[in-house]
Biotite code that builds the C-alpha atoms (Angstrom):
import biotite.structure as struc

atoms = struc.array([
    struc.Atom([33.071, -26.395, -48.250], chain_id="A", res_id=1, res_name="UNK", atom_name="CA", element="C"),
    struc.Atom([30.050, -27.396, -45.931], chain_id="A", res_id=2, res_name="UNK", atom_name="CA", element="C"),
    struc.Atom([31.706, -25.501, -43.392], chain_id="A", res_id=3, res_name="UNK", atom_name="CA", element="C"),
    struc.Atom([30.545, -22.251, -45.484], chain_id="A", res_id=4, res_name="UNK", atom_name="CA", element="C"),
    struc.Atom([27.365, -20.496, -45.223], chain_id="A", res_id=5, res_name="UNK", atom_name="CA", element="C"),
    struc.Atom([25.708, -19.030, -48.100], chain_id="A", res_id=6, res_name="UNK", atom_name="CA", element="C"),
    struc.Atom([23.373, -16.065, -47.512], chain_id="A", res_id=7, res_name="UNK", atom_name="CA", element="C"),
    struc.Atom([20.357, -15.765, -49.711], chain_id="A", res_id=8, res_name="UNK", atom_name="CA", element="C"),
    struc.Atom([17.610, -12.901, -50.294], chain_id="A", res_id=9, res_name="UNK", atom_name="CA", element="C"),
    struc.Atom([13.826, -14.290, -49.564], chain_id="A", res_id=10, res_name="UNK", atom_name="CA", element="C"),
    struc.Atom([11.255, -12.347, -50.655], chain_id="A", res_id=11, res_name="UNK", atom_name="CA", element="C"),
    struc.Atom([9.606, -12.217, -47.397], chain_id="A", res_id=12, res_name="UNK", atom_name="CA", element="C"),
    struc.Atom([6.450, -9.961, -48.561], chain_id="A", res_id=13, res_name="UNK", atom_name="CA", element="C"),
    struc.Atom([4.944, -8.305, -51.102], chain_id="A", res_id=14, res_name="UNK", atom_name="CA", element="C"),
    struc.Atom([6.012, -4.231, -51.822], chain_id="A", res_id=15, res_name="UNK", atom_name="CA", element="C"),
    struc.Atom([3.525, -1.619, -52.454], chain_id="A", res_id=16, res_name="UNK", atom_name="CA", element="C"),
    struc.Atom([5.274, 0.860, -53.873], chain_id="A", res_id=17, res_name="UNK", atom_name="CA", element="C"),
    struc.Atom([8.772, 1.075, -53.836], chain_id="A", res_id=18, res_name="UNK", atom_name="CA", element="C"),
    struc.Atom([10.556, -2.225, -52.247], chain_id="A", res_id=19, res_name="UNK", atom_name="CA", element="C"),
    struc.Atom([11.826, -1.718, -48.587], chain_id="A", res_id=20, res_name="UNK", atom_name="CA", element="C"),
    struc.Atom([14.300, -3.978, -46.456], chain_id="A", res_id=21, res_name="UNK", atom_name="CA", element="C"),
    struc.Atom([11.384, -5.392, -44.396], chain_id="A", res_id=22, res_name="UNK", atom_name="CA", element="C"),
    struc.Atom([10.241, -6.802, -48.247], chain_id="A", res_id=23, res_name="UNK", atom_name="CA", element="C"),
    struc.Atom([12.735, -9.201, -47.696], chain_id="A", res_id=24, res_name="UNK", atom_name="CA", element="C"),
    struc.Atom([14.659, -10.835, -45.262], chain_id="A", res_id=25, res_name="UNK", atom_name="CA", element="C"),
    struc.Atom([18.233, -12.851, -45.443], chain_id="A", res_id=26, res_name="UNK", atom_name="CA", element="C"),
    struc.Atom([18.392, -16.506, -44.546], chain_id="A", res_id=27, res_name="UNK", atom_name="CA", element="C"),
    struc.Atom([21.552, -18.604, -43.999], chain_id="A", res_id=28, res_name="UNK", atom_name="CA", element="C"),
    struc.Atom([21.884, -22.369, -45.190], chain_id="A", res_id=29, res_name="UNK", atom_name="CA", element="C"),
    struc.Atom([24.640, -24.648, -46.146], chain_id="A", res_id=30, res_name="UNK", atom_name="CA", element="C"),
    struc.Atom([26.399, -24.232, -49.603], chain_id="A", res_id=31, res_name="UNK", atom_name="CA", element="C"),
    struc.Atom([24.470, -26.566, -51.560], chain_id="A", res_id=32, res_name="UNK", atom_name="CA", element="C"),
    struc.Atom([27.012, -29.958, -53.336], chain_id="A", res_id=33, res_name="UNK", atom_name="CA", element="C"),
    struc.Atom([26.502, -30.224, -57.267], chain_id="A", res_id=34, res_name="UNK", atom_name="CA", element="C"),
    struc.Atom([25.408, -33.090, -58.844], chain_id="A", res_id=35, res_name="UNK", atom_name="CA", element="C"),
    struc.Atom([26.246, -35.061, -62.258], chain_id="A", res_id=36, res_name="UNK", atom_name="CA", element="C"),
    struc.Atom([26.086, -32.510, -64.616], chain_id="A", res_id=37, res_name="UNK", atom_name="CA", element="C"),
    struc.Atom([26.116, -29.454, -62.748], chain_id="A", res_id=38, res_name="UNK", atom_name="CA", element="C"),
    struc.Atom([27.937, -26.730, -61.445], chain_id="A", res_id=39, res_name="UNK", atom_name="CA", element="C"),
    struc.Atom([28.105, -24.719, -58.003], chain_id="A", res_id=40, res_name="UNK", atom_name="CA", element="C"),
    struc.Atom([29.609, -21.181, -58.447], chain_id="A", res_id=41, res_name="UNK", atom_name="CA", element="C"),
    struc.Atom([30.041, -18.136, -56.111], chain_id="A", res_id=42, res_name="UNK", atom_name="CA", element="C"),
    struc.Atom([28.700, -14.810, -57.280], chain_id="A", res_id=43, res_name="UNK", atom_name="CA", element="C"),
    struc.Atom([30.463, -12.309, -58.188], chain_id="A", res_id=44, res_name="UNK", atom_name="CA", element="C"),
    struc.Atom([27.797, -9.439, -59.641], chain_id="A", res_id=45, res_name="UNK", atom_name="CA", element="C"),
    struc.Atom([23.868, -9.415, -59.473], chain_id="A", res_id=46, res_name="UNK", atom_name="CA", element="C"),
    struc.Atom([22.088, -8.052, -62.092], chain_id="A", res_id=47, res_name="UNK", atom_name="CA", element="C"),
    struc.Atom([19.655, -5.894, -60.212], chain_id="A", res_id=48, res_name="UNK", atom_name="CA", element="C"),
    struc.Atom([17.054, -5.118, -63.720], chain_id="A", res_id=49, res_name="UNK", atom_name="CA", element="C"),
    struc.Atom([13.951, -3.317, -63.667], chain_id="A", res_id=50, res_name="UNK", atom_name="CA", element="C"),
    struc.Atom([11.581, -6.763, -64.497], chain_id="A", res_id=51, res_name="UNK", atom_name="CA", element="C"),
    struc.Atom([12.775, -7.776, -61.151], chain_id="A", res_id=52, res_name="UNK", atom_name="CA", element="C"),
    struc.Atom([10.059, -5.324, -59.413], chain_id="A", res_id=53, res_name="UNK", atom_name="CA", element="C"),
    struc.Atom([7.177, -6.750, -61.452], chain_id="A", res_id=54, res_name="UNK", atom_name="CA", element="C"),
    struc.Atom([8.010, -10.498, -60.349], chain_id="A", res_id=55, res_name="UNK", atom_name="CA", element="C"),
    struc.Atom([7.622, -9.049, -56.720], chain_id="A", res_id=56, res_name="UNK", atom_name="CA", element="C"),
    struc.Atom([3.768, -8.361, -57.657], chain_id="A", res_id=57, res_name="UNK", atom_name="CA", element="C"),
    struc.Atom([1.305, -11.130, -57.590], chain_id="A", res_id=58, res_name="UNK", atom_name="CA", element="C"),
    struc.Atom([-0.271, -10.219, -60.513], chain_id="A", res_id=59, res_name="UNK", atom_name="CA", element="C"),
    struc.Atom([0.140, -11.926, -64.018], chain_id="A", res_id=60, res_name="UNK", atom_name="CA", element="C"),
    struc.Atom([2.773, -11.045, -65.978], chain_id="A", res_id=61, res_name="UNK", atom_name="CA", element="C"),
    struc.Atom([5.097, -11.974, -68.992], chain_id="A", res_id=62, res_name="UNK", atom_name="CA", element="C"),
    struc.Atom([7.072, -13.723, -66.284], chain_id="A", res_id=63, res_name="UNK", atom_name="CA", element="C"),
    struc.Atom([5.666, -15.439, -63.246], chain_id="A", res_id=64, res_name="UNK", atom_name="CA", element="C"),
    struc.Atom([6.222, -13.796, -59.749], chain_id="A", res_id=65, res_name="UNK", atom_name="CA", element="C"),
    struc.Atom([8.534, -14.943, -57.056], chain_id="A", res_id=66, res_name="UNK", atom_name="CA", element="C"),
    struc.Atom([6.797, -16.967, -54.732], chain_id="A", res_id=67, res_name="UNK", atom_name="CA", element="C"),
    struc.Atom([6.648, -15.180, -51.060], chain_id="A", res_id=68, res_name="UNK", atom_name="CA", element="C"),
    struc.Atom([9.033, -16.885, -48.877], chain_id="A", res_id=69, res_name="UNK", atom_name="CA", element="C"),
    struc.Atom([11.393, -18.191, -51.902], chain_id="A", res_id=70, res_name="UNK", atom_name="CA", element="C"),
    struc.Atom([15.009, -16.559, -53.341], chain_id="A", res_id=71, res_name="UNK", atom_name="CA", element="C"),
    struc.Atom([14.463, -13.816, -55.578], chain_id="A", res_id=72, res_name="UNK", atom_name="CA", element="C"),
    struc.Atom([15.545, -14.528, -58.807], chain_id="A", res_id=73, res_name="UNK", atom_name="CA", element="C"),
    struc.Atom([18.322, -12.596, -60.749], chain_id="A", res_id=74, res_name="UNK", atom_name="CA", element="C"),
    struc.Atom([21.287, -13.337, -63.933], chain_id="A", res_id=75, res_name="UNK", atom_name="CA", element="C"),
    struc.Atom([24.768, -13.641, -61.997], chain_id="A", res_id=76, res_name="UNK", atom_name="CA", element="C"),
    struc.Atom([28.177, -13.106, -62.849], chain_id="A", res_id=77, res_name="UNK", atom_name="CA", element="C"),
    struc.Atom([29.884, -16.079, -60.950], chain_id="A", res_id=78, res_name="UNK", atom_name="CA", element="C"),
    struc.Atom([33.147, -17.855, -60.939], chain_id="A", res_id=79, res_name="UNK", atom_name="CA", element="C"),
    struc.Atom([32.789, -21.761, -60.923], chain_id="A", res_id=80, res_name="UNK", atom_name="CA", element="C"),
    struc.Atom([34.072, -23.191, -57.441], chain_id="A", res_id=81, res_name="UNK", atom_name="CA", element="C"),
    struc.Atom([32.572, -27.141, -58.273], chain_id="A", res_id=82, res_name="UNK", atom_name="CA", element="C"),
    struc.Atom([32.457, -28.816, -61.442], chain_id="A", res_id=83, res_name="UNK", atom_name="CA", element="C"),
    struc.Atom([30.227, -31.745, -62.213], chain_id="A", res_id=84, res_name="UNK", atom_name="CA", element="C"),
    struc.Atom([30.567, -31.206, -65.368], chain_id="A", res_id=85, res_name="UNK", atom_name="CA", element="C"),
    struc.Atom([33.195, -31.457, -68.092], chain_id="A", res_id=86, res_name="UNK", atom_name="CA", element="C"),
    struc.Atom([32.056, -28.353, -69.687], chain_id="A", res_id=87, res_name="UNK", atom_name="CA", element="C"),
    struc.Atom([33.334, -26.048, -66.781], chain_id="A", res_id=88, res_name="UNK", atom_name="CA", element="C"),
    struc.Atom([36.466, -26.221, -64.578], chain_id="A", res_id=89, res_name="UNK", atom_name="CA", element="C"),
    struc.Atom([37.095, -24.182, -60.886], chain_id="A", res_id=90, res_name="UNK", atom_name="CA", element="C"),
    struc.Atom([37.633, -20.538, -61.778], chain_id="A", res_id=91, res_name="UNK", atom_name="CA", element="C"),
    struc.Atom([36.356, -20.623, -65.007], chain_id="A", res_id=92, res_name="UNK", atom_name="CA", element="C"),
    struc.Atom([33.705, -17.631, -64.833], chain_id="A", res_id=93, res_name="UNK", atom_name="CA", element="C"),
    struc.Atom([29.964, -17.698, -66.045], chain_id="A", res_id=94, res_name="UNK", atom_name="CA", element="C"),
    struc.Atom([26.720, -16.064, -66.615], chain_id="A", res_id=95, res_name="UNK", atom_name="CA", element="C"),
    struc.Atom([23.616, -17.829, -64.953], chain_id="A", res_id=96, res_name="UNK", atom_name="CA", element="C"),
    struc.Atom([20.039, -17.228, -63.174], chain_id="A", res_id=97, res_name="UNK", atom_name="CA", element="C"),
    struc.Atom([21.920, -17.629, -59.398], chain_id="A", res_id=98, res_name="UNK", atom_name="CA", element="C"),
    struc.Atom([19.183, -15.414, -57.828], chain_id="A", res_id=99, res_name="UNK", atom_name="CA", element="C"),
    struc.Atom([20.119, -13.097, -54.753], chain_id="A", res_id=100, res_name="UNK", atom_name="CA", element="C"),
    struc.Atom([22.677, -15.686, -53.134], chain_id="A", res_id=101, res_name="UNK", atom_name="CA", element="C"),
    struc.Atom([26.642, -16.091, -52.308], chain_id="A", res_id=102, res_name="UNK", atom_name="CA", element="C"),
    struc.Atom([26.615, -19.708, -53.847], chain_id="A", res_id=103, res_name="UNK", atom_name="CA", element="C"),
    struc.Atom([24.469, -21.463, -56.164], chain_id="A", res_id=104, res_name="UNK", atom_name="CA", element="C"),
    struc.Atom([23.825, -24.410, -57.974], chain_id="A", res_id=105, res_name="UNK", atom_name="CA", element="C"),
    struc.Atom([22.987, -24.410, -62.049], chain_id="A", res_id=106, res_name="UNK", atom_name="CA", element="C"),
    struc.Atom([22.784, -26.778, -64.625], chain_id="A", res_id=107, res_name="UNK", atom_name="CA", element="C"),
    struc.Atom([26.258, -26.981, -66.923], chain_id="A", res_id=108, res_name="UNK", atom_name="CA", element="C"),
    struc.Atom([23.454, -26.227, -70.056], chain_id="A", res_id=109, res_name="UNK", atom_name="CA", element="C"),
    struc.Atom([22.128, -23.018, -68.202], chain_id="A", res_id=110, res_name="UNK", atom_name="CA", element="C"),
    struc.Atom([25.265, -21.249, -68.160], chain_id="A", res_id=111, res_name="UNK", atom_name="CA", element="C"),
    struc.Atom([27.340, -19.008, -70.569], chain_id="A", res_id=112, res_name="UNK", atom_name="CA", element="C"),
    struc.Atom([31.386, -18.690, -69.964], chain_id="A", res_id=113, res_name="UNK", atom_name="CA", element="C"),
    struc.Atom([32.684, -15.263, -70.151], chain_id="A", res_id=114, res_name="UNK", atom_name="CA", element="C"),
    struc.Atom([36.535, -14.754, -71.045], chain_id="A", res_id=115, res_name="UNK", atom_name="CA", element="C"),
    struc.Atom([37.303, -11.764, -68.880], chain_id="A", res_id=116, res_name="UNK", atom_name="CA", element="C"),
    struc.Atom([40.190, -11.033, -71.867], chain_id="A", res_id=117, res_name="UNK", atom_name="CA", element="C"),
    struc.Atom([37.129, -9.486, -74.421], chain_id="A", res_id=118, res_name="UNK", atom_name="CA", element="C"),
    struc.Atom([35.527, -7.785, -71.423], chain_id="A", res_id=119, res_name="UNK", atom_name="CA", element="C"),
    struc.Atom([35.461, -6.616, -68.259], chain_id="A", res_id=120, res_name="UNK", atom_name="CA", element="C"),
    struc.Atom([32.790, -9.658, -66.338], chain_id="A", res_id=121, res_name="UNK", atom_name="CA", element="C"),
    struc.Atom([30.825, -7.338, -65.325], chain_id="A", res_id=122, res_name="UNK", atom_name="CA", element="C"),
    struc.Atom([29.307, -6.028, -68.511], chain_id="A", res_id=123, res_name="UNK", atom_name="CA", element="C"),
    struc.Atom([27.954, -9.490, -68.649], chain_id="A", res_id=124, res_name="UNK", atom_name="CA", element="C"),
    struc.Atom([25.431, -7.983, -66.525], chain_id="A", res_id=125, res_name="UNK", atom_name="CA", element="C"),
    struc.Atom([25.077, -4.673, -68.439], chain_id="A", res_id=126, res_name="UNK", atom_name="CA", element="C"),
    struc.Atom([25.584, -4.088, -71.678], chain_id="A", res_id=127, res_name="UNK", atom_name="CA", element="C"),
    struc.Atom([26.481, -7.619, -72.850], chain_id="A", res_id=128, res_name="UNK", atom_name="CA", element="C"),
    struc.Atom([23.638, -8.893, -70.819], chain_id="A", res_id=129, res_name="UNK", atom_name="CA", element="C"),
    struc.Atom([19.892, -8.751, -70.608], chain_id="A", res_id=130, res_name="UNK", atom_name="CA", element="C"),
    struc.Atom([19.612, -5.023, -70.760], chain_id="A", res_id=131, res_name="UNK", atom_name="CA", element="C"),
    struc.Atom([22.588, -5.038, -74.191], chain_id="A", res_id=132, res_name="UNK", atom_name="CA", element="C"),
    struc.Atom([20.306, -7.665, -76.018], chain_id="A", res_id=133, res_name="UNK", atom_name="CA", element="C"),
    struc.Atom([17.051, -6.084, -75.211], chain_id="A", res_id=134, res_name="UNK", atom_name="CA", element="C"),
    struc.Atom([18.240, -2.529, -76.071], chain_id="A", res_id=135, res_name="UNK", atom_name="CA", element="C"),
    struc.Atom([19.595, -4.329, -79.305], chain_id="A", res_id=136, res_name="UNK", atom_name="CA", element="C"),
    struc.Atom([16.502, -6.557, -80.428], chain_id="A", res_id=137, res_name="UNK", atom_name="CA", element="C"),
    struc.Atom([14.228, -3.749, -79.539], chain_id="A", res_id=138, res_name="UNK", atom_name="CA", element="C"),
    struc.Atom([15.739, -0.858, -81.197], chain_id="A", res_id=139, res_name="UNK", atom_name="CA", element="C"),
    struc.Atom([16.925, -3.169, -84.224], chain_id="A", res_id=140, res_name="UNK", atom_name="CA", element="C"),
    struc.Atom([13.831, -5.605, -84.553], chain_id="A", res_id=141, res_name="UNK", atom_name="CA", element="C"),
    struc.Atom([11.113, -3.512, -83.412], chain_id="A", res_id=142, res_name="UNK", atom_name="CA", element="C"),
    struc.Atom([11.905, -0.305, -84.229], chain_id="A", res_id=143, res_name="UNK", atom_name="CA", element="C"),
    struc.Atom([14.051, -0.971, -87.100], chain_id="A", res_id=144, res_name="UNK", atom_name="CA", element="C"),
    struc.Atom([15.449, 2.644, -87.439], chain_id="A", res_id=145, res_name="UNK", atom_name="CA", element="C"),
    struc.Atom([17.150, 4.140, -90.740], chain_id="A", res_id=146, res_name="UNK", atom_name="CA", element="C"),
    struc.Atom([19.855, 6.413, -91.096], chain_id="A", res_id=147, res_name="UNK", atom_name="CA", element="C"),
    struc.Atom([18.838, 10.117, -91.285], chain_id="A", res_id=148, res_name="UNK", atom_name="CA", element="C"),
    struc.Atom([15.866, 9.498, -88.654], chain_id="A", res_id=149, res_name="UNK", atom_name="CA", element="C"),
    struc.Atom([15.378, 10.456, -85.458], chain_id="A", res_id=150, res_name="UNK", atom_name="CA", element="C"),
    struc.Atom([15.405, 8.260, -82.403], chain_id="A", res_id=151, res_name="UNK", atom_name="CA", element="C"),
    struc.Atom([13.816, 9.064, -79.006], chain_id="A", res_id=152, res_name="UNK", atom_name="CA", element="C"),
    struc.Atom([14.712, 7.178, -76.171], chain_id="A", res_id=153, res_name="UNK", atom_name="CA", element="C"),
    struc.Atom([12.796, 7.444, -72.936], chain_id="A", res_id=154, res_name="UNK", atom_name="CA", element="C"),
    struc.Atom([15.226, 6.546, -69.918], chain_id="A", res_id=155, res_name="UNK", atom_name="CA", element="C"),
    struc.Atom([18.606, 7.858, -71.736], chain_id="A", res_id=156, res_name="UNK", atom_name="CA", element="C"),
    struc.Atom([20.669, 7.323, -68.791], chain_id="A", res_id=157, res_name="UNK", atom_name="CA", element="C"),
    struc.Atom([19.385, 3.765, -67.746], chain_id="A", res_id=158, res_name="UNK", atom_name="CA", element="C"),
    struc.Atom([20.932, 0.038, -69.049], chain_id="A", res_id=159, res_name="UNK", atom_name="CA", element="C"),
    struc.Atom([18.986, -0.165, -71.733], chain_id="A", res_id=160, res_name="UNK", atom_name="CA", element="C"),
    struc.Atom([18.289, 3.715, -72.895], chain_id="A", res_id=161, res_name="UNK", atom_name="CA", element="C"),
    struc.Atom([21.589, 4.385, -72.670], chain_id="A", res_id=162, res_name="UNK", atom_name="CA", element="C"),
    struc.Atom([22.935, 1.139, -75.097], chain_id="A", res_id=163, res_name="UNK", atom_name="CA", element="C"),
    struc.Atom([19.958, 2.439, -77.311], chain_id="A", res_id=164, res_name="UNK", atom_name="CA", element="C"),
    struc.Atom([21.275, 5.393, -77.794], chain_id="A", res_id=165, res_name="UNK", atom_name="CA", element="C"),
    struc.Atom([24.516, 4.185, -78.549], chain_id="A", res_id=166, res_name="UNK", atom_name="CA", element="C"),
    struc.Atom([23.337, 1.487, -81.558], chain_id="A", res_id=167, res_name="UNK", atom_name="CA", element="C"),
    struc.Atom([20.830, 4.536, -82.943], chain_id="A", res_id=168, res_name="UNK", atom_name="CA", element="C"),
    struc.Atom([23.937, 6.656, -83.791], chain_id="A", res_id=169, res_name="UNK", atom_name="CA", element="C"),
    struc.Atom([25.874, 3.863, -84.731], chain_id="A", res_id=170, res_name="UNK", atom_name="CA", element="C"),
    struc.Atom([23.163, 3.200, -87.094], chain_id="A", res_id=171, res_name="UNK", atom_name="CA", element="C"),
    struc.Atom([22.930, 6.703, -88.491], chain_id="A", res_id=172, res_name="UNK", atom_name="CA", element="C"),
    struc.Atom([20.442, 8.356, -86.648], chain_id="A", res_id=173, res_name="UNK", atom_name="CA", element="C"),
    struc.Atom([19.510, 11.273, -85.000], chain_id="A", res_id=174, res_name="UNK", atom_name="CA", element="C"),
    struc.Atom([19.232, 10.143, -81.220], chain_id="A", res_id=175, res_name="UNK", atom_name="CA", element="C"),
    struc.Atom([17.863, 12.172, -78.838], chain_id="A", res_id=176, res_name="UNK", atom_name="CA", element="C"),
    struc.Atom([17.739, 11.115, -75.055], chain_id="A", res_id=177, res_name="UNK", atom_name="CA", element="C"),
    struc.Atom([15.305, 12.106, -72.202], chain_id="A", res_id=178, res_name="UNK", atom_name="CA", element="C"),
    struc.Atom([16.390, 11.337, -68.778], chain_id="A", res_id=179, res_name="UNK", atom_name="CA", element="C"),
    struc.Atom([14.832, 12.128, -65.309], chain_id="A", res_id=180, res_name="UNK", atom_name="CA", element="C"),
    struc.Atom([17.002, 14.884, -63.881], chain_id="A", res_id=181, res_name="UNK", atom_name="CA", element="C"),
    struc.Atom([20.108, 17.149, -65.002], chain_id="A", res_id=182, res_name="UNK", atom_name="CA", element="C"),
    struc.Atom([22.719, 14.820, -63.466], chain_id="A", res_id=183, res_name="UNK", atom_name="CA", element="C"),
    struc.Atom([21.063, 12.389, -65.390], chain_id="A", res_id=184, res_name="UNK", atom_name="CA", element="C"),
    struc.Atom([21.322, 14.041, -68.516], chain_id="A", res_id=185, res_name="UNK", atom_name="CA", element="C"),
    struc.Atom([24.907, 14.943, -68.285], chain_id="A", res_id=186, res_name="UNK", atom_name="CA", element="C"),
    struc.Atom([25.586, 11.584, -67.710], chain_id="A", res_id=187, res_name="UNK", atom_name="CA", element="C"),
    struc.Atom([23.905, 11.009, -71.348], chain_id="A", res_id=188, res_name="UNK", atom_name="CA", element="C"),
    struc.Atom([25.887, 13.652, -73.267], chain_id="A", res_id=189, res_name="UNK", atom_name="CA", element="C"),
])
């Protein structure tokens, strides 16, 4: 494999306003060897999630920001291509922080299998992913909604707002969606 490249994402400066190519810039290095106890998979999906555009500020956050000049950071869909572990074996396929890269490295702890029988892989990135379980613990934990209310959800047609909507009806309530635009909304209904 050393003969193969793997392209990676640097976050080459810091947006002000909306991110633009020249934000980043794409480097090429050798695909990186596992060691005991770890695993080196190629990426299948990125999950590209809204937190991702605060870690490109400098600011303090709830998360820290990506260093200029490093990989941006990002949950992966991946099949395993390098086992140095006895957990995984070559084409089993995972869920891991990869970051914006063809190939990456992870420990065997820091990764989740999927079975692509329950699921398609990619709503590992979706709806059984970050923006599932926080649309889940929010609405559920938070908000703790009862049947025969109403729910509002801001962002109807987005990963979360839209799995929101679906666990408020499932749960007996009214939901009610606002969306952006009228595409948007249609896409709701």
């Amino acid at each position: 494999m050393s003969n193969k490249i793997n392209r990676q994402i640097i976050l080459a400066k810091r947006p002000s306003g909306k991110p633009e190519s020249a934000n980043f810039r794409l480097e090429e290095s050798a695909i990186p060897v596992p060691e005991d106890g770890k695993v080196l998979c190629k990426t299948i999906y990125l999950s590209l999630d809204p937190y991702m555009r605060g870690r490109m500020n400098e600011g303090k956050s709830y998360a820290a920001p990506v260093a200029i000049n490093e990989l941006m950071t990002g949950g992966t869909v991946g099949q395993v291509h390098d086992s140095r572990s006895p957990d995984f074996h070559e084409g089993d396929i995972v869920f891991g922080s990869g970051g914006w890269q063809d190939y990456w490295v992870s420990e065997a702890k820091a990764l989740r299998k999927i079975d692509p029988q329950l699921a398609p892989i990619s709503t590992a990135t979706g709806v059984l992913g970050m923006p599932g379980v926080t649309a889940y613990t929010g609405l559920l934990n938070i908000g703790q909604p009862k049947k025969g209310e109403t729910v509002v959800v801001a962002a109807a047609s987005g990963a979360v707002g839209s799995v929101v909507g679906q666990v408020a009806k499932i749960k007996g309530t009214r939901a009610v969606g606002i969306a952006g635009s009228a595409e948007k909304c249609r896409f709701v209904t």
